[in-house]
C-alpha positions, -999 to 999 in steps of 0.1 A, spaced: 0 0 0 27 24 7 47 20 -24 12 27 -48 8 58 -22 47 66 -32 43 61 -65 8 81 -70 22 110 -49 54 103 -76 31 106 -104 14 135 -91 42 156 -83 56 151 -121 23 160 -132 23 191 -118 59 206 -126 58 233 -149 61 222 -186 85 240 -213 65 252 -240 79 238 -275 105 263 -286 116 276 -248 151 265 -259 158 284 -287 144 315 -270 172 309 -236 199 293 -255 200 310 -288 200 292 -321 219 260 -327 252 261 -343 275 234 -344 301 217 -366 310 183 -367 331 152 -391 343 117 -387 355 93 -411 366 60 -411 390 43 -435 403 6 -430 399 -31 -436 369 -56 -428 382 -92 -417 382 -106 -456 406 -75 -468 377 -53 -485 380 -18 -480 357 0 -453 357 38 -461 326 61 -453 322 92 -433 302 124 -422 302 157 -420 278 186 -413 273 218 -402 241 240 -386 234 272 -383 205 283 -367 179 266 -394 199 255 -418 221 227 -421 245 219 -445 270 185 -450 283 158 -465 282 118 -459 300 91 -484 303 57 -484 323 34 -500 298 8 -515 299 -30 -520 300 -31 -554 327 -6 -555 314 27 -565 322 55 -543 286 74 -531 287 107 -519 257 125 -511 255 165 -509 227 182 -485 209 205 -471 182 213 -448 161 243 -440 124 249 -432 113 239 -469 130 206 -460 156 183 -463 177 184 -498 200 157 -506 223 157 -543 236 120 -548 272 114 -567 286 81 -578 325 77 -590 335 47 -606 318 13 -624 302 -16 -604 323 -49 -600 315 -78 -579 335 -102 -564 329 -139 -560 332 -157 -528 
């Protein structure tokens, strides 16, 4: 009985905090800006290449990057972007031909 009286008095006291309108964080904080990249390039256990990576950048509402991938077949995909109210904008590019390999 006491731990459903805990956990109702609990509930109840989450209930009641004060709740941040949607947007309260942009209004205290200021916009979000931020840059960030990784990549990594190596080997997988049967000697294929591994090589993909990301990079991107915001400013207040829009955002702007970069992320590529080195693909099974062996064609190199990078894909060019943006973001902004309207939306999120991608441009794809592939370098080189498809081959595949046999196991």
């Amino acid at each position: 009985m006491k731990v459903l009286l805990l956990l109702c008095a609990l509930f109840a006291a989450v209930s009641a905090a004060p709740q941040s309108p949607r947007g309260e964080y942009a209004q205290e904080y200021g916009p979000a800006v931020y840059n960030f990249a990784y990549s990594v390039d190596a080997a997988d256990p049967y000697n294929q290449p591994v090589r993909f990576g990301h990079q991107e950048g915001r400013n207040g509402a829009s955002t702007s990057g970069t992320y590529y991938v080195l693909l099974p077949d062996t064609r190199f995909m990078t894909v060019n972007y943006y973001a902004d109210e309207t939306g999120f904008h991608p441009t794809y590019s592939f370098e080189g031909q498809p081959r595949y390999y046999e196991r």
